[in-house]
C-alpha positions in Angstrom: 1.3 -24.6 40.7 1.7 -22.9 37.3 -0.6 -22.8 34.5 1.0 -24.7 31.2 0.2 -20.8 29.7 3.1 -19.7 32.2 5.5 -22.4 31.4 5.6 -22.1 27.7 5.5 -18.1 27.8 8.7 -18.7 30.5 10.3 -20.5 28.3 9.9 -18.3 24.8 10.8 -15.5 26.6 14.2 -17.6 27.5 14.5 -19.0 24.3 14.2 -14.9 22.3 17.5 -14.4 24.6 20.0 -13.4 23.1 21.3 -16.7 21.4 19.1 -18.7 22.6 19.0 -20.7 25.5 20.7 -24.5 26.0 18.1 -27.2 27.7 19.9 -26.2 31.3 19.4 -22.7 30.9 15.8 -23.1 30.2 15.2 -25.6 33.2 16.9 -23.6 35.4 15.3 -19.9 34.7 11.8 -21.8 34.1 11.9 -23.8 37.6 12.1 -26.8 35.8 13.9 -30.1 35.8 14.9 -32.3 32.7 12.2 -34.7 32.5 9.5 -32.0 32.5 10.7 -29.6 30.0 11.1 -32.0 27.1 6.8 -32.2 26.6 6.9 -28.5 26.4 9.8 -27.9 24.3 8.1 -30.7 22.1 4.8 -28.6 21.9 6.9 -25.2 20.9 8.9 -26.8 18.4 5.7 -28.5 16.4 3.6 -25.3 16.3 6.9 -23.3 15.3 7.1 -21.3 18.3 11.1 -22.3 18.9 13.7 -23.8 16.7 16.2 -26.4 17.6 20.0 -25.8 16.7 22.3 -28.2 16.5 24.9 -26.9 16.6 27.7 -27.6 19.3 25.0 -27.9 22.0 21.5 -28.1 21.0 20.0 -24.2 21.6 16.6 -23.2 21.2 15.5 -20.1 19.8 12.3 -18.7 19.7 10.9 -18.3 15.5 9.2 -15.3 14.0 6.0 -16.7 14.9 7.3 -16.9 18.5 8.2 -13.9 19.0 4.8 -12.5 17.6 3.2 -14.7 20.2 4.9 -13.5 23.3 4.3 -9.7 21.7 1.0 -10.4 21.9 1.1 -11.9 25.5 2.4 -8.6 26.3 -0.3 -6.5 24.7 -2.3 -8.7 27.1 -0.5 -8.2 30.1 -0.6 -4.4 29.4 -4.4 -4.6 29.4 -4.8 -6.7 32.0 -2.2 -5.7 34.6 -3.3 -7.9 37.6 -1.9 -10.9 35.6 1.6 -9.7 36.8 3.6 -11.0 33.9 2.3 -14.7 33.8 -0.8 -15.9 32.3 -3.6 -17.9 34.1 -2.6 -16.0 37.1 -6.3 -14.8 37.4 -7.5 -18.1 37.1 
């Protein structure tokens, strides 16, 4: 069982690939399946973590603001090394 932390740092790093990532790419490198994902791509969208475009197939990309998050999340993980690239793993 993962932490939500996990799931949504999973999927911005994802989403900061190059282009951005479709809604299969993200299930699949997250370990997710369709119905699951949508609550969290909900939550990253509203706080402006990830952007939805529309345009041939809906991509998500992770904003400015995302990418300051998971920069930070890495400042983390470089002072806290046991939490071996996810968070909540200490918990």
């Amino acid at each position: 069982k993962r932490f939500k932390d996990q799931i949504l740092v999973s999927i911005l790093r994802v989403c900061a690939g190059e282009g951005g990532a479709n809604k299969t790419q993200i299930v699949y490198s997250c370990t997710l399946n369709f119905h699951n994902v949508v609550p969290y791509m909900d939550l990253l969208i509203k706080n402006g973590l990830v952007e939805k475009d529309e345009c041939r197939m809906a991509r998500y990309k992770t904003t400015p603001k995302g990418e300051a998050a998971l920069r930070c999340f890495r400042e983390l993980e470089e002072m806290i090394p046991e939490m071996g690239g996810e968070a909540g793993a200490l918990a």
